[in-house]
C-alpha positions in Angstrom: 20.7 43.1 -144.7 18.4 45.6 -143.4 17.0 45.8 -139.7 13.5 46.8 -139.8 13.2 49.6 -137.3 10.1 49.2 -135.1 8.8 52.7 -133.6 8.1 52.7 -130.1 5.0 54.5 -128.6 5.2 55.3 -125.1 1.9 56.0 -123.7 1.8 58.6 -120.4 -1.0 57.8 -118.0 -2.5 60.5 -116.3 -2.4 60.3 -112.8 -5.8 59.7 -110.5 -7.1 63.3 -109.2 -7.3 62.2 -105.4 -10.8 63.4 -103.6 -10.1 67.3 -103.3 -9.1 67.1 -107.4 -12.7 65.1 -107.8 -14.1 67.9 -106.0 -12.8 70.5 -107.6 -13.9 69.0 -111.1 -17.4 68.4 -109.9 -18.1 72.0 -108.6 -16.6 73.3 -112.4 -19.5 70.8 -114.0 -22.0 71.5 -111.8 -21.3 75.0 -110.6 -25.3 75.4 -109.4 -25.4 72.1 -107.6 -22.0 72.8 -105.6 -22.6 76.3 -104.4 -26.1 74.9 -103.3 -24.3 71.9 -101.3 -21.9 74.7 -99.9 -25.1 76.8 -98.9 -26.7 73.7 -97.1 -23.5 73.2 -94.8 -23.2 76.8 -94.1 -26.2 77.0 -92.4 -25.7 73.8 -90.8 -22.6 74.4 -89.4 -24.0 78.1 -87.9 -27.0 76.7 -86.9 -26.5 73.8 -85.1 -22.6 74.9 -84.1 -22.6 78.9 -83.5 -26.0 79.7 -83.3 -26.4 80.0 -79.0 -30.0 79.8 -78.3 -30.3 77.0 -75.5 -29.3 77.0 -71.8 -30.8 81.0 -71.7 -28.9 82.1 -74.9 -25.6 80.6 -73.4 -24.6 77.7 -75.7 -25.2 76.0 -79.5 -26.8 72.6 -79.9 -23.6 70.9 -80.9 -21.6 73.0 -77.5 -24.6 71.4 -75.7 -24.3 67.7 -77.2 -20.6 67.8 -76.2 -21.1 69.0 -73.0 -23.2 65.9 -71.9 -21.1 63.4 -73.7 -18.9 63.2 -70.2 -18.1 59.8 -68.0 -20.5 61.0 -65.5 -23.3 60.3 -68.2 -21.2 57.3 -69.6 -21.8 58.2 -72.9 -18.1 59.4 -74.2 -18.5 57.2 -77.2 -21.0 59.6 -78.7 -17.6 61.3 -79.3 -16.9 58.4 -82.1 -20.4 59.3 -84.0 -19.3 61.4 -86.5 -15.9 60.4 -87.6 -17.8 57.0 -87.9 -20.8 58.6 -90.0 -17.7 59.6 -92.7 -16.3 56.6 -92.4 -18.9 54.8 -93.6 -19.8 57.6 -96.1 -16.2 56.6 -97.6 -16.6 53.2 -97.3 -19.9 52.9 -99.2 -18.3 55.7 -101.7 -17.9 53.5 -105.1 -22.2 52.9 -104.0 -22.5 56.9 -103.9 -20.1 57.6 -107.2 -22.5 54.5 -109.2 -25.7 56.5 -108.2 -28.2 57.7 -110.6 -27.2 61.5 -110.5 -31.0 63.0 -110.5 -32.9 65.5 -108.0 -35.3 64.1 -105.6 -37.6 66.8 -104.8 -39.2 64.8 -102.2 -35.2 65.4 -100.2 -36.4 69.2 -99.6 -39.6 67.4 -97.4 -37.1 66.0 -95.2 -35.3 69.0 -95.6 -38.0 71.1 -94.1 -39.4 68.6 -91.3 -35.7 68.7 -89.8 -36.1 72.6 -90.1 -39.0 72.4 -88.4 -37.4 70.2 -85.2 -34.7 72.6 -84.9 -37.3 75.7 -84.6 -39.3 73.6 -81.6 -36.2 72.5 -80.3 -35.5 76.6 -80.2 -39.0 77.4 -78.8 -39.6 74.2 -76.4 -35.6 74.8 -75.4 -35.3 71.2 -76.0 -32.1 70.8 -77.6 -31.9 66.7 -78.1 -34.8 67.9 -80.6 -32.6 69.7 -82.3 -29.7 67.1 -82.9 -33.0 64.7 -84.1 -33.9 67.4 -87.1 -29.7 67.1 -88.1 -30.1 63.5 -89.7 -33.4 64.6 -91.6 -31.4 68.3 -93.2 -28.5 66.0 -94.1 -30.1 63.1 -95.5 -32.6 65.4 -97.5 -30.1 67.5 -98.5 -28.6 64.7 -100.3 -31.8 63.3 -101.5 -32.5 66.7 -103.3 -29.3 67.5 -105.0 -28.3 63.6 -105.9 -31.1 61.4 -106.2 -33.4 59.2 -104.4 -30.5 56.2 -105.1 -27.7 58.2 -103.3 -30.1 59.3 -100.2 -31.4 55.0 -100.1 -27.3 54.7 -99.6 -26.8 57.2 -97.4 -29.8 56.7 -95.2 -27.3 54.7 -92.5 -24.8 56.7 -92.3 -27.5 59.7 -91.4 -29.4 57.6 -89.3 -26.5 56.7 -87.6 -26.3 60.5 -86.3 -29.3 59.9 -83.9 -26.4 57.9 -81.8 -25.2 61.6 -81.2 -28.2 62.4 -79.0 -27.3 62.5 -75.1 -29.2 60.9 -73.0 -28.3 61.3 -69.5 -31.7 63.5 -68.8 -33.3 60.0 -69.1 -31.3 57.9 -66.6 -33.6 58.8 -64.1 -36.4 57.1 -65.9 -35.2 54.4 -65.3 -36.5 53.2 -62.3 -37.9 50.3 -63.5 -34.6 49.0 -65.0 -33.2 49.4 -61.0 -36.0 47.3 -59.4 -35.7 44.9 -62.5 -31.9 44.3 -61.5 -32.2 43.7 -57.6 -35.2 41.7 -58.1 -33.5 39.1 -60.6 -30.4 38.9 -58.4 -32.2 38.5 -55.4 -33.6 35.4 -56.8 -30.5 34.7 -58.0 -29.3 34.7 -54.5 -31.9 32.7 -52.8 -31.8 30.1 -55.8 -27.7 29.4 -54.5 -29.3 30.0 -50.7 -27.3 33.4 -50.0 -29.3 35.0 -47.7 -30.0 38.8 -49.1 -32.8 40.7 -49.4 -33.6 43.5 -51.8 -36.0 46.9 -50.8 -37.0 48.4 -54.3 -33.2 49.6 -55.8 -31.1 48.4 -51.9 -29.7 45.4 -52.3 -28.2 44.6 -48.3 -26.7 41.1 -46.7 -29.2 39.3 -43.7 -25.8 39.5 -42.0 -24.9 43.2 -42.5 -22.0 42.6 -44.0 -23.1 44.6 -47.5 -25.5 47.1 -48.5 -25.5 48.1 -52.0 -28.0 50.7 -53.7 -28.6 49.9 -57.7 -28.2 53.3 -59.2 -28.9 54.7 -62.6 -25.8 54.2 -64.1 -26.1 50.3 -62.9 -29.4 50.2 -64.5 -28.1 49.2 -67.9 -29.6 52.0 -69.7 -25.7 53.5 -70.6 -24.3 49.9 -71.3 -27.8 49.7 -74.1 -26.9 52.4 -75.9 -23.4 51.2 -76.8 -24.7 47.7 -77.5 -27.6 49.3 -79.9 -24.5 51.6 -81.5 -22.4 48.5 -82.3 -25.1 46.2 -83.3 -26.6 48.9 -85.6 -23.0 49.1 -87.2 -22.5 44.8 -86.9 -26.2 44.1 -88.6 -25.4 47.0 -91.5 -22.3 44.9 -92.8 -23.2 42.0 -92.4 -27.1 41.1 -92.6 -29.1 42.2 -95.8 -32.9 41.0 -94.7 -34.5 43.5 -92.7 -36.4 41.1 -90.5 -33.0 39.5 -89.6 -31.7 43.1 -88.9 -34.3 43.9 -87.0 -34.7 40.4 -84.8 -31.0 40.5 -84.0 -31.1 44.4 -83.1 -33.9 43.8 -80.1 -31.8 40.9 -79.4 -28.9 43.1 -78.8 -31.0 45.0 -76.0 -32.1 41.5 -74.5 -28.3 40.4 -73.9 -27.2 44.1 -73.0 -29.7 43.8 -69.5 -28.5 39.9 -69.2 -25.1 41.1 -69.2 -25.8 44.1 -66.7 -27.7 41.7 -64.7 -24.6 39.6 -64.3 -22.2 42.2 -63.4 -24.1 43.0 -60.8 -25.6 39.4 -59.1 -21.1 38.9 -59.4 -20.5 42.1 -57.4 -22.9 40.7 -54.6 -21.1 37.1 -54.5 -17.6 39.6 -54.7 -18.7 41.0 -51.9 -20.2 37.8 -49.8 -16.9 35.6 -50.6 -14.4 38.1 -50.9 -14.7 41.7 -49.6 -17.5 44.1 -49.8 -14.6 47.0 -50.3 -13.2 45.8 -53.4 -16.7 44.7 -54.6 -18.1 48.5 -54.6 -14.8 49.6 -55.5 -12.8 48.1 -58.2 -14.2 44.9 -59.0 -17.7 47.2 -59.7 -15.6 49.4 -61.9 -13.8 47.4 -63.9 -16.0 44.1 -64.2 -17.6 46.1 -67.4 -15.0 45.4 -69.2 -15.6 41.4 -69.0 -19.4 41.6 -69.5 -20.1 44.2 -71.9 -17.7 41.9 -74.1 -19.9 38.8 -73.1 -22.9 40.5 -74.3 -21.3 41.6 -77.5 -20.2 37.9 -78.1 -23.4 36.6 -77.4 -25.0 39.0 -80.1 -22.6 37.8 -82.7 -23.9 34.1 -81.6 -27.7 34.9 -81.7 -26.8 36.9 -85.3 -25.3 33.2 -86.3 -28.2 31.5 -84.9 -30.6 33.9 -87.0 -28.6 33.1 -89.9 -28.5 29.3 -90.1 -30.5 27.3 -92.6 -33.4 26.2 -91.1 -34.7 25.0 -94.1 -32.3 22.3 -95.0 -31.9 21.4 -91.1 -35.2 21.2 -90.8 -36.0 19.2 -94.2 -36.1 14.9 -93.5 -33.4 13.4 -95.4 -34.2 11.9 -98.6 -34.3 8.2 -98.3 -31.8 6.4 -101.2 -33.0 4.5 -104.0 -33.6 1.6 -103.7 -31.2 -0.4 -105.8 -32.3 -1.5 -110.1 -34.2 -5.1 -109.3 -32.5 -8.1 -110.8 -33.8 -9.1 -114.1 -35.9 -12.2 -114.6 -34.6 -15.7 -115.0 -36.2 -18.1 -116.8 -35.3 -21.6 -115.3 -35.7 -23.4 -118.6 -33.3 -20.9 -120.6 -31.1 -21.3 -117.5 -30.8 -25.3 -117.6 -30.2 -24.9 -121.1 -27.4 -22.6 -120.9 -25.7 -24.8 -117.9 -26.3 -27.9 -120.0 -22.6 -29.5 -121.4 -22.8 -29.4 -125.2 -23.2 -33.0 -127.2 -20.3 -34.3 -128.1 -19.5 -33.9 -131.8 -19.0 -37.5 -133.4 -17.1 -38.4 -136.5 -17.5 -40.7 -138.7 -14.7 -42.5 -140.5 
């Protein structure tokens, strides 16, 4: 007896190149597009990083950006902008690698547009313009050496940058924000007869036991721009109409100055009921912690609200059918059928 010998084929499997070995073996394919992408952040990184031509010569756009992104402007989240932006470059990267691969010389429009902020921003020593021109380079850039698909899927992530842009310098626009809040609690307080009375932004107790002045920061204007941040990144993963995106989005602002609203009208009752001390003190610096969450909930509702099927709720319900009718009896063919049969006789 002979064993029939089977030859066994042992197949290797190369291993996945990870994303520097993907990078590597695009640049050798395409060695004119890479050293063009390599050009492109060159200049973006002197430019907006090294290049010291705001503040009389002193500092770059991006030393300036980091400068105002301090808790005295209350906008130290601006810090989370870019690690974000690639974040959601990686996350969306299976989009990016299924792209159509083709050059979209419209990109070097954008291109030259952001170009052309960054040289006003450089004459009008502006430089918030500046860090506006820095989503328009990058998102052109990729339009130009990639395709008009890959810039459509990278259009958040670049728009997302504008996020970056400081904007202490407008706090003190925001006058009417202040008189919005000390109006609204002072009805607030005369509808649950406390006896206050607000002067423009000076909120101050009949009694003298308070005085509280509504500043900037209190305003809401700080506490909008994180709620636009996170409800610009809540409505890009999870809505896909753009009129829901964009009805939930001014939403977002409407709860943000609720919230605000009701941090403050509870700091007044802290103060009437409790102690005006800890009111200004702690209880004022900590109660954002409890609103700003409120108002992010509440966005999350109104996004569910948005979302339900109006349609179908809205649509009367259809009446059942009415059950088959009976057939018809005849009476005669009835008394026939009940009728006992004759009897069947025999005869013998």
């Amino acid at each position: 007896m002979i064993a029939a010998s089977r030859s066994v084929q042992t197949t290797t499997t190369e291993p996945r190149p990870g994303a520097l070995g993907r990078l590597v073996e695009w640049s050798r394919r395409r060695p004119t597009e890479s050293l063009l992408f390599a050009a492109c952040i060159g200049v973006i990184a002197y430019f907006f990083g090294f290049y010291r031509v705001f503040s009389k010569g002193q500092l770059s756009a991006a030393h300036w950006a980091s400068q105002a992104w301090n808790a005295e402007n209350n906008q130290e989240h601006s810090w989370l902008v870019l690690p974000i932006t690639f974040g959601l470059l990686w996350y969306h990267r299976e989009r990016l690698r299924r792209s159509q691969s083709k050059p979209w010389n419209a990109g070097l429009a954008l291109v030259a547009a952001g170009v052309a902020c960054f040289v006003l921003a450089a004459r009008a020593v502006q430089p918030r313009i500046a860090i506006i021109g820095l989503p328009l380079i990058a998102l052109g850039m990729i339009g130009y050496l990639w395709g008009r698909q890959t810039a459509r899927v990278a259009l958040f992530p670049c728009a997302f940058l504008l996020f970056m842009v400081p904007i202490g310098g407008f706090v003190q626009g925001t006058v009417s924000l202040q008189i919005l809040v000390s109006t609204v609690c002072n009805s607030l307080a005369s509808f649950i007869g406390m006896k206050i009375a607000a002067s423009g932004t000076t909120i101050h107790s009949l009694d003298g036991s308070f005085n509280f002045e509504i500043a900037e920061g209190c305003s809401g204007i700080r506490s909008l721009m994180a709620m636009t941040m996170l409800t610009a990144l809540y409505i890009h993963f999870t809505q896909r109409e753009w009129w829901k995106k964009g009805v939930i989005f001014a939403g977002s602002l409407v709860f943000a100055v609720i919230g605000n609203i009701g941090r403050i009208f509870t700091v007044i009752l802290f103060a009437k009921f409790v102690s005006p001390r800890i009111a200004g003190g702690i209880y004022h610096d900590y109660s954002a912690f409890v609103f700003f969450p409120f108002a992010v909930l509440s966005m999350v509702g109104f996004a569910r609200f948005v979302n339900l099927d109006w349609h179908t709720m809205i649509k009367s319900p259809e009446r059942p059918a009415p059950p088959p009718a009976a057939p018809a009896v005849d009476p005669a063919a009835t008394a026939t059928e009940n009728k006992a049969p004759n009897p069947v006789s025999y005869d013998y």
